[in-house]
N, C-alpha and C positions, 0 to 999 in steps of 0.2 A: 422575290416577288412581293408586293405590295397588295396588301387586299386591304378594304372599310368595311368593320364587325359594325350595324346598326342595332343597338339596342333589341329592335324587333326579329333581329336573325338571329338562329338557333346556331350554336356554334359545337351543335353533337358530333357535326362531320369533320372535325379537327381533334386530335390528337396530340398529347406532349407541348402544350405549349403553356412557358413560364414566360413573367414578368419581366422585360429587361432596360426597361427605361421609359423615358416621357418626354414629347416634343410636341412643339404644335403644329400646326395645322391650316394650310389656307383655307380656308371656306369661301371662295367666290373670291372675293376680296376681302373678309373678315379674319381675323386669327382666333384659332380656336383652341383648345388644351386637349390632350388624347393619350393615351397612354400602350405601349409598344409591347407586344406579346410575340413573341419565337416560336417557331413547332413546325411539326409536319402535318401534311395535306396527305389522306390516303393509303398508303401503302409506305407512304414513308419518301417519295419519289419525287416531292415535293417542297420546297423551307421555303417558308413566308412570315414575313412581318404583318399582324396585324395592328390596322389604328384601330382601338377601339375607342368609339365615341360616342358619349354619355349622354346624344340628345339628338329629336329628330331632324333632317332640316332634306328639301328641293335645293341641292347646288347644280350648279354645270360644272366645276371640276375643284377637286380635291388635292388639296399636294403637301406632302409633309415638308416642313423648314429645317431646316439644318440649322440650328444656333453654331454660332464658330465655337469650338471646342467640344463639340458634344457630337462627335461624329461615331456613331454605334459600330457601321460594318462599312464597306465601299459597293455601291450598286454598280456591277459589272455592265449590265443592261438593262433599259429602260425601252421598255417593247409597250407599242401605243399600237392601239386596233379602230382603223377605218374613222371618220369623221368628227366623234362624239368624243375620240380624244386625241386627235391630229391636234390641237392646243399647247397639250402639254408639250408636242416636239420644239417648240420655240419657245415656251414659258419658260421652259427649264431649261434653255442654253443663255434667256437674255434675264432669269432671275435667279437661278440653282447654281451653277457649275462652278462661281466663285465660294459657295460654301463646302469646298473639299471634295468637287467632284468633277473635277477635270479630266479623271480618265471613264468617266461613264460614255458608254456612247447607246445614242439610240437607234432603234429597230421600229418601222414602220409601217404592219401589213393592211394592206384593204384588201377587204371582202365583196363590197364593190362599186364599183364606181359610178355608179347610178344615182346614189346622192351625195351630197354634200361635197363636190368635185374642187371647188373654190379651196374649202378648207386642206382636203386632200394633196393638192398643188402645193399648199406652203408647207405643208407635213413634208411631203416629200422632200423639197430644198432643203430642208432641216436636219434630217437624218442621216446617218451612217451608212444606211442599209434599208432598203424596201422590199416587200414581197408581195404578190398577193397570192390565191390559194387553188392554182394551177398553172402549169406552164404555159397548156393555151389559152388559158385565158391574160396571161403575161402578153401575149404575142394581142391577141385581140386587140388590148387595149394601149399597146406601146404606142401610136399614131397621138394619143389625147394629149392636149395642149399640156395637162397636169401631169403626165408621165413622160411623156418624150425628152426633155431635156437632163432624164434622170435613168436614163437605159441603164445605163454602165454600174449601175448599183440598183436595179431591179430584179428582182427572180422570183420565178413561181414555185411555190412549194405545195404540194398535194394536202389536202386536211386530213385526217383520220376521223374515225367514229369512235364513241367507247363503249367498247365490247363486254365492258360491265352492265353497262344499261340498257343494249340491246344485245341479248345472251336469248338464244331461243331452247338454251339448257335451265337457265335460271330466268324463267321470265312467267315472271307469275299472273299476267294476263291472259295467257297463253295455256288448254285444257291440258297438253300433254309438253313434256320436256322431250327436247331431242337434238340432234347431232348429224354431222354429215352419213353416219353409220345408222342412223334408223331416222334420218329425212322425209321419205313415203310415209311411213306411220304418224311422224309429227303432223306433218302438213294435210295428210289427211282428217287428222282431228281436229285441227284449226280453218281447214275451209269448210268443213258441216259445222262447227262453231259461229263460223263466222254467218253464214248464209244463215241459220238460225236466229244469230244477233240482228242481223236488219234487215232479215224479211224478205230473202231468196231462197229458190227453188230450191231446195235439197235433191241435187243432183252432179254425178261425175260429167260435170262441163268445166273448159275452160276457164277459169277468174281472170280478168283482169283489174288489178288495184291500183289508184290512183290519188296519193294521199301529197296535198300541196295547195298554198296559197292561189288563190283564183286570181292572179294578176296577169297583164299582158306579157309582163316577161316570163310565163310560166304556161304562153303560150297554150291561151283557153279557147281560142278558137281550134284546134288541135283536140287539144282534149272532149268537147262538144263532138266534132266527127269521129273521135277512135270509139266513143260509147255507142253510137251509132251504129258504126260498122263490128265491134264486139259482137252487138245485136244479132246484125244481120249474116255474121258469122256461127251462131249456134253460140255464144259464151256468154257469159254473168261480166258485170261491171260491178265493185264498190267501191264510190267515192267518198273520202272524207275532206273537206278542206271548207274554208271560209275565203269571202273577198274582202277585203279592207274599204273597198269603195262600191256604195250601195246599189249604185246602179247596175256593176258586177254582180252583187248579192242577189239582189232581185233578179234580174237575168236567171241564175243560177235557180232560185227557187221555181221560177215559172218551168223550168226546165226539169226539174225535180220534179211537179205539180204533174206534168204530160206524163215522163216515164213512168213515175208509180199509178197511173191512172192506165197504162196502154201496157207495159211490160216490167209488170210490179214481181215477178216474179225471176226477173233479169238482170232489172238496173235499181242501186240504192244509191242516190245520193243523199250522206248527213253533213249538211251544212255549217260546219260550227267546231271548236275545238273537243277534240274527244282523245288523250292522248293512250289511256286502254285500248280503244278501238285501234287506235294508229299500230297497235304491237300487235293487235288480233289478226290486222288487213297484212299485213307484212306476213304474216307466217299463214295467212289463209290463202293464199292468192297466189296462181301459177307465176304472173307475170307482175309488174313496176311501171306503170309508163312513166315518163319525165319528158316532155316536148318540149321542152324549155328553148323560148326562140333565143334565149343568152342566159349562159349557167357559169359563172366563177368557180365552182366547182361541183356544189351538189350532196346532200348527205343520204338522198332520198335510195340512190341507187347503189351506195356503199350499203344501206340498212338492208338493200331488198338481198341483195347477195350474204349477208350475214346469216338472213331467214330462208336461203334457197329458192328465194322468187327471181327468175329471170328478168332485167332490166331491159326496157325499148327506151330506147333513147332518140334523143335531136343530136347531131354531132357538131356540140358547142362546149365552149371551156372545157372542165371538170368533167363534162358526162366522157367527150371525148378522150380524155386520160386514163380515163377509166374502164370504163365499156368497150370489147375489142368485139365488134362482129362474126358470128361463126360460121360466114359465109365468106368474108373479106377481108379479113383483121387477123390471119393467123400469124404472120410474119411480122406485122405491129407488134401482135402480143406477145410472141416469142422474141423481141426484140429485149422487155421490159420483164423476162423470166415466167410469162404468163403464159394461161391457156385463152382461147374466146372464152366469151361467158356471157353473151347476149346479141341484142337486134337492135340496128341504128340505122339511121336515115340522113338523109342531107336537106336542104330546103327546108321551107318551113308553109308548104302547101300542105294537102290531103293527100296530093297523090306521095309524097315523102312516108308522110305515117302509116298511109295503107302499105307500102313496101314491105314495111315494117313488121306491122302487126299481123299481117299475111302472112307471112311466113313464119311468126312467132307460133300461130295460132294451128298452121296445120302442121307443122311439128309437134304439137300438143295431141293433136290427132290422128297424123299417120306413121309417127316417131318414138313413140311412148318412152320406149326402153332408151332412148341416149335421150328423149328430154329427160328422164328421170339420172338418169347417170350426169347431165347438162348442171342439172342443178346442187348434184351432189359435189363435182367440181367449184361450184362458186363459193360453199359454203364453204372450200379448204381454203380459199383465197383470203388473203392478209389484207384489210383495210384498214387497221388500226392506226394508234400513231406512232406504234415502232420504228415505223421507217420514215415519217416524216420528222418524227425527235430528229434523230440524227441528225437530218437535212441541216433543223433550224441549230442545232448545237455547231455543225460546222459552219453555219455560218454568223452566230454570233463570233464563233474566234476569230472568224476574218474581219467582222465588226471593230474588233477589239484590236484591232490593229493600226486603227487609224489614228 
């Protein structure tokens, strides 16, 4: 794996790594000097070549030169992620591969196909192998002009979370450490934590948390009615998330503005990046909404099941692959070695998410004992990338084949 050490990055989170040579460097179209460090990333689970380079610069892409004879190790795979560097899939078959790299082959995943689709298209024609980061969202998007001619070497591969950075054992955001074995205890000291933090009622109701970009795909008209209806359920709402487009923003704050003025003691929206909060609302909060009217895969509802909050889902991409309904989904889930582990909906109206969160909510209320047992299950559940490793190791070797 290739990484670029910039002068301004701290390189504490590396390990073991010695000097093993020096090549240059495309910079844009400029050639630049750098010099080639070995080690491990981590755990050790890791080998990467860093370019370190001695100066600051804005490129669009980066790519080491291979002078003929000075060939260090042979790059197995050359794995390019979504739009920003679908480039290098062509740069490097119509400028690299006579420098000693004729059995490299590339790997192509998008994340999603919502931008940069053009570029995506010719990434694709170019590569070995493409993925992106669920099966159904594989299927979703198989019809697009940029995928369809390129089925037969598509696949979806599920993403993982890292369970190092969200540990609700080691999560120092978080008042109390805890485990699927004392979950009640955790999660009780992180939702009077939390309510405390932004200015709700301290009381055994309901949460619902809802932490995510305010965009249309992230389906905000959804999320406006489930706060509502929380409300008018007896339950607490906290939101944290920002909109990228102001008119969103402001939307959101005017809506902010009413709640904390009429039921300040119910609904908090904090509008803006807070990512302590993010780890607080995850472990304080019964439930996860995610509406997302199209989700590639989603990390929002792998994190809430980490933290034992129950996810409501939209049944799209990733949420779908993931979230089995515990009213509908037992035979899905035991299909894929699973139990349920949460509440989904179809469509992408009100009446969808009321379904939903209806019956999330009085489960909360007239079910105590298996939601509490509900959520001690999720947190045994495997999200990591142990099992998506795999996926992609076997399918570089089949890469590796061509």
């Amino acid at each position: 794996m290739f990484l670029v050490l910039f002068p301004q990055i701290s390189n504490s989170s590396y390990n073991r790594m010695y000097l093993i040579g020096f090549l240059d460097v495309l910079v844009d179209s400029f050639r630049q000097a750098a010099y080639m460090a070995a080690g491990m990333m981590g755990r050790g689970l890791v080998s990467f070549v860093m370019l370190h380079l001695n100066f600051y610069f804005k490129a669009d892409f980066i790519l080491p030169i291979f002078t003929e004879g000075f060939i260090v190790f042979v790059i197995d795979i050359l794995h390019c992620h979504d739009w920003s560097s679908a480039p290098v899939s062509w740069l490097f078959k119509d400028y690299y591969m006579h420098y000693g790299l004729s059995k490299t082959r590339v790997v192509f995943t998008i994340h999603n196909l919502e931008f940069g689709a053009q570029l995506i298209g010719k990434a694709m024609a170019y590569s070995h192998k493409a993925t992106t980061v669920s099966p159904t969202y594989s299927k979703e998007v198989a019809g697009h002009p940029s995928i369809a001619p390129h089925l037969y070497k598509f696949h979806g591969i599920i993403n993982g979370i890292d369970q190092d950075i969200w540990d609700p054992f080691n999560d120092k955001f978080i008042p109390v450490s805890y485990t699927s074995e004392n979950v009640d205890e955790g999660k009780r000291a992180a939702k009077e934590a939390l309510q405390q933090r932004v200015g709700l009622k301290k009381a055994d109701l309901p949460l619902v948390g809802i932490i995510s970009r305010l965009t249309h795909q992230k389906g905000i008209h959804l999320i406006k009615h489930a706060i509502w209806r929380t409300i008018e359920r007896n339950g607490q709402v906290a939101l944290l998330g920002s909109a990228p487009d102001p008119r969103i923003q402001n939307d959101f704050v005017d809506l902010a503005n009413q709640l904390h003025s009429s039921h300040a003691d119910r609904a908090r929206l904090c509008l803006t990046y807070d990512e302590p909060l993010s780890h607080l609302i995850y472990a304080g909060a019964d439930f996860i909404l995610v509406p997302s009217i199209f989700e590639p895969c989603g990390l929002t509802q792998l994190t809430a099941m980490r933290y034992g909050s129950i996810p409501i889902v939209r049944k799209t991409g990733g949420l779908y692959d993931t979230v089995f309904d515990v009213d509908h989904d037992k035979e899905r889930a035991e299909a894929q070695g699973l139990e349920p582990n949460g509440f989904s909906f179809d469509g992408a109206d009100t009446a969808g998410v009321d379904y939903a969160l209806n019956r999330a909510i009085s489960a909360w209320y007239d079910a105590r004992e298996w939601f509490n047992s509900l959520r001690k299950k999720v947190m045994e559940q495997d999200w990591s990338w142990n099992r998506p490793a795999l996926d992609y190791m076997e399918l570089y070797h089949s890469a590796r084949k061509y």
